[in-house]
Structures are given as C-alpha cells and as structure tokens.
N, C-alpha and C positions, 0 to 999 in steps of 0.2 A: 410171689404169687401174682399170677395176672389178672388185669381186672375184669370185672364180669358184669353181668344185667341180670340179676334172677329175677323172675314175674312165674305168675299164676295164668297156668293156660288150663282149662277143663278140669278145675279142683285140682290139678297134677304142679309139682312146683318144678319148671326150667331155669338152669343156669345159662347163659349163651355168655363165651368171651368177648370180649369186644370187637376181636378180630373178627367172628361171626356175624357183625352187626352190620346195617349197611347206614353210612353217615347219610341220609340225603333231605333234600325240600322241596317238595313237590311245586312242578312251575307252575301251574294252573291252580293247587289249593284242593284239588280235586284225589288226592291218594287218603283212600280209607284206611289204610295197615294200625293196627295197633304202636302205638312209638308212647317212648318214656323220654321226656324235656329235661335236658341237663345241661342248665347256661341257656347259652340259644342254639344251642344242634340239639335235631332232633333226630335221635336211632329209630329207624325203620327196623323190624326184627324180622327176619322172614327164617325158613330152616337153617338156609346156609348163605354167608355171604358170599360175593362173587370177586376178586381181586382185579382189576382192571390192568393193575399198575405198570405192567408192563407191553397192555395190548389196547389201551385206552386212544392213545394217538391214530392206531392203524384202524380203527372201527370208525375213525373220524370222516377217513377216507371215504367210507359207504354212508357218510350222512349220519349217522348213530351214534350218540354219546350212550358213554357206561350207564350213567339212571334213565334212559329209555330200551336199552340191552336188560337191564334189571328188571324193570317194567313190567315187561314180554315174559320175564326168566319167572316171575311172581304174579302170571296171569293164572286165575283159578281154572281155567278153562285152555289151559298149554297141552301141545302134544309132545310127547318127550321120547328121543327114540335114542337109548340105552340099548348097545351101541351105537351113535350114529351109521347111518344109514353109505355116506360116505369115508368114511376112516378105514384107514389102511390099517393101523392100528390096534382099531376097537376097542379104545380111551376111551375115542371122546363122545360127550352128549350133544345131540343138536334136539334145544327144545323152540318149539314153533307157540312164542304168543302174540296177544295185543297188547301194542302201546299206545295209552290213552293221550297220554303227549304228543305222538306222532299221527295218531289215528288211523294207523295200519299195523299189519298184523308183521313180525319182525321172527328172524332165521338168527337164534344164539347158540355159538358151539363153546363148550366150558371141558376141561379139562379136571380131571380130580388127583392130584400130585400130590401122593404124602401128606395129606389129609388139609392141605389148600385146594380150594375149586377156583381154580384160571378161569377168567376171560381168556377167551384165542379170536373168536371173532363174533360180527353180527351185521345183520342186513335188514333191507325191505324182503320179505319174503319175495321168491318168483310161484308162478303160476300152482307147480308141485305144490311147495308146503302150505301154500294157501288155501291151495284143495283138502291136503289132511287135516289143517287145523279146521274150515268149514266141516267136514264128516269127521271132526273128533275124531281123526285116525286113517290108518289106511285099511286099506279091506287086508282079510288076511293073507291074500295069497300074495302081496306089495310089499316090498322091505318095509 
C-alpha cells in the first residue's frame, strides 16, 4: 500500500498519495496553502502535484526553479489553456500565473503521462500571456 494524506476539505474526506503532494517551504513565509507538518517538511496539498524531476534543471535556464513553476501552476487566478495554445501535440497544458516569489506573472507547460503531470517547462511570461492572464483570458475569437 502507498502512503497517503487523507484531510477534510468541505465536510468531503480526501485521500492524496504522496506522490500527489508537493514537498516545498515557502521562501518569504508568505504561502497560505493548507499543509499537514510531519518531522520538519511541510506537504503543500494542492489538486495535483507537478513532477520536476526531469525538467527541473532546464527551467533553471529561464530563471525559474520548480516551487516558483508551482507557484504560478497554484495561482487562484491562472489562465489555463487545455490544449495549449502552442502544441503540435495537443498534450500539453500551458497555465499562465503569479509567482509571489518572483513577483511576476510566469508561462508553465505540464504534460499529463499516464496519470503523472510533468514539468516540461516555464518562463517569465512575454507580452501575449500577460495580456491573457491581466483579461483572465483571451477574448473568444484568440486561441
């Protein structure tokens, strides 16, 4: 059996495995997310986690570590464009948030493989996704 976190969201009771969890500690002290203390790591619980582990290094390259990619991916106010907008594909998700650590608004594309959600990349947003995430979205007739 794997291990798990159940907690109480909305009188409803959730299970999340761990794999689901995300390990992190906020730099600034400043992350509201509900987390459950066990030892000294603290699990951030958010829907789904995001796996880095293989794309963590190469987001490094645009400035962006995995808990500021996170950040943005668990902003309540993300525009999330299912398909991305760019993919040849039609995988992947590119969701447009803020990251309070960085203090701009950040471009994450996540992959959903066989019921893991990849990291593939993330950025400072450019001009585009900053305009969608300011108008919550694009108008309709905009990918």
């Amino acid at each position: 059996m794997r291990a798990a976190i159940t907690f109480e969201v909305a009188h409803k009771s959730v299970t999340y495995p761990l794999s689901q969890c995300v390990q992190s500690v906020p730099d600034d002290g400043t992350q509201s997310h509900e987390h459950l203390k066990r030892n000294t790591i603290t699990y951030y619980v958010y829907g789904v986690a995001v796996d880095w582990s293989k794309r963590g290094d190469y987001i490094a390259k645009h400035g962006v570590t995995p808990g500021q990619a996170d950040e943005a991916l668990n902003d309540a106010n993300a525009v999330i464009f299912d398909p991305d907008y760019n993919t040849i594909s039609g995988q992947q998700v590119r969701t447009i948030g803020y990251s309070p650590s960085t203090r701009t608004v950040l471009s994450v594309i996540t992959l959903d493989k066989e019921g893991v959600v990849w990291g593939v990349n993330a950025w400072k947003s450019n001009s585009r996704d900053g305009s969608y995430y300011r108008e919550g979205g694009p108008d309709e007739q905009e990918p």
